[in-house]
C-alpha positions as CSV (number, residue, x, y, z in Angstrom):
1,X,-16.3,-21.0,-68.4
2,X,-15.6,-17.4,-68.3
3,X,-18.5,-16.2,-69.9
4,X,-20.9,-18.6,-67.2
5,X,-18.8,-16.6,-64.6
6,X,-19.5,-13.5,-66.1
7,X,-23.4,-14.6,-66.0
8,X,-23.3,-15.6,-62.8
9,X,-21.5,-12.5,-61.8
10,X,-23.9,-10.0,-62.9
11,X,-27.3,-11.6,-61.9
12,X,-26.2,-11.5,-58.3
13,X,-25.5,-7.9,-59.0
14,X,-28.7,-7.9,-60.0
15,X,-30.0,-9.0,-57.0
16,X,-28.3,-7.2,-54.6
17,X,-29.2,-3.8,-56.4
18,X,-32.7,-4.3,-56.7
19,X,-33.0,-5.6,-52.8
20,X,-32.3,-1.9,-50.7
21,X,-30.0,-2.5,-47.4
22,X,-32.4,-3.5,-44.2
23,X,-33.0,0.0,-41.8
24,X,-33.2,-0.9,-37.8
25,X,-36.8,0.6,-37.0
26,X,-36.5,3.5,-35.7
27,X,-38.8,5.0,-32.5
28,X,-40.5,8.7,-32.6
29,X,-42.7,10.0,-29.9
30,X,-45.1,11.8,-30.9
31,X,-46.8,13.4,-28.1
32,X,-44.8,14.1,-24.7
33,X,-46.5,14.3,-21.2
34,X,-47.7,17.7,-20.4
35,X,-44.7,19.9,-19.3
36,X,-46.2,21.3,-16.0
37,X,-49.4,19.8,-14.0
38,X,-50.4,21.1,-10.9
39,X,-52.6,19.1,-8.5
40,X,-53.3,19.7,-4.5
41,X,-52.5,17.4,-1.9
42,X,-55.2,15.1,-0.9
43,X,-56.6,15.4,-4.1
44,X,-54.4,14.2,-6.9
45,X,-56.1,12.7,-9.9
46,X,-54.9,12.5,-13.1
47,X,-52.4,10.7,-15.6
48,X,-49.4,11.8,-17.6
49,X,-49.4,10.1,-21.3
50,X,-47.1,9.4,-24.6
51,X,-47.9,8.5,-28.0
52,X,-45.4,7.2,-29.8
53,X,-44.6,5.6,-33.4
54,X,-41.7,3.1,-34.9
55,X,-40.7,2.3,-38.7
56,X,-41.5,-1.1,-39.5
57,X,-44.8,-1.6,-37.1
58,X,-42.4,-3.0,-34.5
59,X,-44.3,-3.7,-30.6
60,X,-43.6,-1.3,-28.4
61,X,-43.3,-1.3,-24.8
62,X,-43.2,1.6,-22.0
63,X,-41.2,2.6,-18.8
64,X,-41.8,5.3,-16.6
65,X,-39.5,7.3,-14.7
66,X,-39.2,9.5,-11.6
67,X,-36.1,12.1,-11.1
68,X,-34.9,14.4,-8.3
69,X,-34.2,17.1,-11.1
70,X,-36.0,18.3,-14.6
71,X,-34.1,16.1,-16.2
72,X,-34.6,12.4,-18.2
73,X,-31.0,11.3,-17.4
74,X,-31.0,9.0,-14.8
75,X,-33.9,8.6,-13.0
76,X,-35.5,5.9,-11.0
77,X,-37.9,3.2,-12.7
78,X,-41.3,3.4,-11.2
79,X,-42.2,-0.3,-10.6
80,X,-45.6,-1.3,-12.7
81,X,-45.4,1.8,-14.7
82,X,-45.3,-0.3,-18.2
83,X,-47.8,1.7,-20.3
84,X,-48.2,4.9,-22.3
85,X,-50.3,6.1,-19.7
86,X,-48.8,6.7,-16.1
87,X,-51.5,7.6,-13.2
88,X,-49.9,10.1,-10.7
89,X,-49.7,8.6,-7.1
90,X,-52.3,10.0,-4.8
91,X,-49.9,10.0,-1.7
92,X,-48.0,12.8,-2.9
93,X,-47.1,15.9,-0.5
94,X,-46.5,19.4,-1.2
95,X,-43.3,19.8,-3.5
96,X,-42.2,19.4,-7.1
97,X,-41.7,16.0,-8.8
98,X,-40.3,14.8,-12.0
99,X,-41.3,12.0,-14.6
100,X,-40.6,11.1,-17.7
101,X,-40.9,7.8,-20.2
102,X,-38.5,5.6,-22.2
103,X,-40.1,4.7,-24.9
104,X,-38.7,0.8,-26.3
105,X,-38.3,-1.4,-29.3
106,X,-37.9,-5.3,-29.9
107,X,-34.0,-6.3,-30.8
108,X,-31.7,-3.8,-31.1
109,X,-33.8,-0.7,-31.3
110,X,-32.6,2.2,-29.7
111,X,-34.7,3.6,-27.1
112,X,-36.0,6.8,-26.8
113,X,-37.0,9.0,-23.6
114,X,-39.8,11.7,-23.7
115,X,-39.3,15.6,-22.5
116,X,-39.5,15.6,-18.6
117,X,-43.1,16.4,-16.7
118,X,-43.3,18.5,-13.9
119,X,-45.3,18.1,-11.1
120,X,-46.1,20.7,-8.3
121,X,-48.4,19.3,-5.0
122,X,-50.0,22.3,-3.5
123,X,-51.8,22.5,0.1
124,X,-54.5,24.6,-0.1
125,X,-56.8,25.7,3.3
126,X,-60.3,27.2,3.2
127,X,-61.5,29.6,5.3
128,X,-65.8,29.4,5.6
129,X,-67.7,31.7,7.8
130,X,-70.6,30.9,10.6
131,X,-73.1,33.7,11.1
132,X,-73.6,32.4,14.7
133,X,-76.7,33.5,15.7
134,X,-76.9,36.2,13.0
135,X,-79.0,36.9,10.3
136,X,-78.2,38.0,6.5
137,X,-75.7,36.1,3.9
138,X,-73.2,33.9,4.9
139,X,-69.7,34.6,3.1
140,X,-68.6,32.7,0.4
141,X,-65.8,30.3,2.2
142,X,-62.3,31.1,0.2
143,X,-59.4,28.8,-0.7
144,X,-56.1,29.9,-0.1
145,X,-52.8,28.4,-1.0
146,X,-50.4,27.3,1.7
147,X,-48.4,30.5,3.1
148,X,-50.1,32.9,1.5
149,X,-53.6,35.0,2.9
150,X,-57.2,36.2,1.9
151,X,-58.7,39.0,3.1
152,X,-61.3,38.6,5.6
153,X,-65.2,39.1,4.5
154,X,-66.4,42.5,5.9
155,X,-69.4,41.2,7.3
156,X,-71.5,44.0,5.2
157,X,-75.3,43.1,6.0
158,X,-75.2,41.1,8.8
159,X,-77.2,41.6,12.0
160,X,-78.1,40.3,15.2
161,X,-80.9,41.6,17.6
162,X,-79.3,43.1,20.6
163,X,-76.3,43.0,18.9
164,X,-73.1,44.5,17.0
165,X,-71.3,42.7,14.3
166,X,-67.6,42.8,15.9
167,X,-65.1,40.7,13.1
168,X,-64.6,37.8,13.3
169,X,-63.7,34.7,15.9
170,X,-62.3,31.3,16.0
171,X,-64.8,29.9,18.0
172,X,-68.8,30.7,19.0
173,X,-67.7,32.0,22.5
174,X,-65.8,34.6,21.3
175,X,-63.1,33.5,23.6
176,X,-60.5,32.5,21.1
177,X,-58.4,34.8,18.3
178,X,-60.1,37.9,17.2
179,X,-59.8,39.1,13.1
180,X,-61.3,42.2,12.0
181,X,-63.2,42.1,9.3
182,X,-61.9,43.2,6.3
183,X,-58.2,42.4,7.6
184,X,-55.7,40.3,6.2
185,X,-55.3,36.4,7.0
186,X,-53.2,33.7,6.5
187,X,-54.7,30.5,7.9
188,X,-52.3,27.8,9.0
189,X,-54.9,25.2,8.4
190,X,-58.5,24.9,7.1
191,X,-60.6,27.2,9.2
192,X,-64.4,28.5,10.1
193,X,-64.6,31.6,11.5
194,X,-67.7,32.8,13.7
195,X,-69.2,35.7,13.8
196,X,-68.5,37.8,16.6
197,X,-71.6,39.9,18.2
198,X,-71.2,42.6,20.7
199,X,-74.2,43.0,22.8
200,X,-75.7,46.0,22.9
201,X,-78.2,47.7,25.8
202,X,-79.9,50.9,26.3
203,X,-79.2,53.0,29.3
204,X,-81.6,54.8,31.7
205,X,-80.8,57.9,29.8
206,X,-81.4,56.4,26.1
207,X,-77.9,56.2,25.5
208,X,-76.8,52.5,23.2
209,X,-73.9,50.9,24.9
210,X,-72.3,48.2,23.1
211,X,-70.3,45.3,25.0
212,X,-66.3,45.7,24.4
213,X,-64.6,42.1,25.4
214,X,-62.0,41.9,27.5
215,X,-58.2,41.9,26.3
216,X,-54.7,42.5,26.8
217,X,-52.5,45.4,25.5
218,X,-48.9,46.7,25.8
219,X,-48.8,50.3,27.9
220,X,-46.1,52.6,27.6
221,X,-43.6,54.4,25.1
222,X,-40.9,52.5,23.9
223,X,-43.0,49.4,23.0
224,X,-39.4,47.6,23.0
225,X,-38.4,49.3,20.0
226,X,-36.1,51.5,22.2
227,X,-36.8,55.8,23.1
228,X,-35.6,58.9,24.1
229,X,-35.1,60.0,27.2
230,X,-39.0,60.5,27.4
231,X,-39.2,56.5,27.3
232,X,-41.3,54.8,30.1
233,X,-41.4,51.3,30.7
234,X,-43.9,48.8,29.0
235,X,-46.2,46.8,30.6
236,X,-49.2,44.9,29.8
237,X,-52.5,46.2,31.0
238,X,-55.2,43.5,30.9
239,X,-59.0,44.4,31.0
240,X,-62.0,43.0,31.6
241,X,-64.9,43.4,29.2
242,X,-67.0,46.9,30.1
243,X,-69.9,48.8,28.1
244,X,-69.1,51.8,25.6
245,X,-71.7,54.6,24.2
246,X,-72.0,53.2,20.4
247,X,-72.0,56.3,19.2
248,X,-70.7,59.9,20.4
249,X,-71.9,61.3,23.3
250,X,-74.6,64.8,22.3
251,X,-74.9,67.7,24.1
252,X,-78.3,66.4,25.1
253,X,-77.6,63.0,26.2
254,X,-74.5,64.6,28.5
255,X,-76.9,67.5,30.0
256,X,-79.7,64.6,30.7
257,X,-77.0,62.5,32.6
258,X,-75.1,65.6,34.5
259,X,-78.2,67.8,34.7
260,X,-76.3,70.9,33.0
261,X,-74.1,71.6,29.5
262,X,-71.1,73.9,29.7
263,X,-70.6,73.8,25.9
264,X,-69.3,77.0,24.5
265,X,-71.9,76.1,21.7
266,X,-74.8,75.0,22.1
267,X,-78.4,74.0,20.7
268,X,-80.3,74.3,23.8
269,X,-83.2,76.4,24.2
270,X,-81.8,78.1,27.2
271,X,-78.8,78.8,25.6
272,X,-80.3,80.7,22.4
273,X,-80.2,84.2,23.8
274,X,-76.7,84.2,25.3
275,X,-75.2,83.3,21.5
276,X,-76.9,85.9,20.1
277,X,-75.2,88.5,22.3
278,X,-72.1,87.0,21.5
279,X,-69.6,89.0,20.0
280,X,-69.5,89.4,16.2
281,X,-66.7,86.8,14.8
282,X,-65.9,85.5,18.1
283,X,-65.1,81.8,16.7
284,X,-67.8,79.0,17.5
285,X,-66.3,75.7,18.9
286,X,-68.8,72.4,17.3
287,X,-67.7,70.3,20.5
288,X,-68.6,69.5,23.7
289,X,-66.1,71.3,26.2
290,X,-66.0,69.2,29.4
């Protein structure tokens, strides 16, 4: 009897030593969703995705998360998001936003939750430019982020008949906020600017005037930033628009308009013979002395 004991004994040690103890399966992601996607508002496309493997060929399933922080603690189950693949919602707004997945088993299989993805919604404005009425190439229209600026296109070739590129304009009248070209912007919205053209017209005496539109400017010395006792009080001068010489006015063009030139230097003619008998070193002033 003892030695069928014996027998017995050691064939079922047998058994269990040749049969290894059962592992739970055990879950490994693979790939995480990318750490940092950015996408602007109004335009979001795009997924965030896992790949991940467990011992024993177990099923998986999926279930995706949204957070308030970078961080997959917590978190919020995003209803219908039961796949390796997550789309982003397309009704995001501007700000930052946090996902991550859990990654599950069948049974008792631990779960397992992938590194956190960050997503920042930007606004972004664009700024395009109309020629109004002008002729040469239109800017390329720029994109700007919300808050921050471009600089404005210089307006380098264009033209107008009759005309003087003046910056630019947020409407074709003229009438509404002025930008020089060239200047910094920071558009509060998506924008086209207009040309703005200064008309130009040639005087009786040949002289170009060019159109200046009319404004409003602060007058006086303090300009509220406080003074001495030279200060005088500030006040706003509005004008209406009024015609400018283009260009500096010549010794000619002032003679043909007052009929005489009392530069101490001059290139007239008549004036020749009394700078030659000018004394020797006497200093020669190259402006027009009114």
């Amino acid at each position: 009897m003892k030695k069928i004991l014996i027998a017995v004994f050691a064939m079922t040690s047998i058994l269990f030593s040749a049969c290894p103890p059962e592992i739970d399966p055990a879950i490994t992601i693979n790939t995480h969703p990318a750490a940092n996607t950015t996408v602007t508002a109004g335009n979001i496309s795009g997924s965030l995705s896992v790949a991940a493997t467990v011992t024993g060929g177990a099923k998986l399933s999926y279930q995706w998360y949204s957070n308030t922080t970078n961080s997959n603690v917590g978190g919020n189950i995003i209803g219908g998001a039961t796949s390796a693949s997550f789309t982003m919602p397309t009704n995001l707004t501007a700000g930052t936003y946090y996902y991550f997945c859990e990654v599950r088993g069948p049974g008792g299989v631990e779960p397992v939750r992938s590194n956190v993805a960050t997503v920042t919604v930007i606004i972004t404005y664009t700024v395009s430019y109309n020629l109004n009425g002008g002729t040469g190439t239109t800017p390329v229209a720029q994109t700007v982020n919300l808050g921050s600026s471009v600089t404005l296109a210089s307006g380098s070739g264009l033209s107008r008949s009759g005309f003087s590129f003046g910056g630019w304009n947020t409407n074709t009248g003229g009438t509404g906020s002025n930008y020089s070209a060239g200047s910094s912007f920071t558009p509060t919205g998506t924008i086209t600017l207009y040309a703005r053209w200064n008309e130009t017209i040639t005087s009786s005496s040949g002289i170009e005037m060019v159109r200046i539109p009319g404004g409003s400017f602060e007058l006086g010395r303090n300009l509220g930033t406080g003074g001495g006792s030279d200060v005088t009080p500030v006040s706003t001068v509005t004008l209406t628009g009024f015609y400018m010489g283009k260009y500096q006015v010549t010794q000619a063009q002032y003679q043909l308009v007052m009929g005489s030139n009392p530069s101490n230097f001059s290139s007239n003619p008549a004036a020749q013979t009394a700078q030659k008998t000018e004394k020797a070193g006497k200093k020669q002033e190259g402006m027009v002395k009114f």
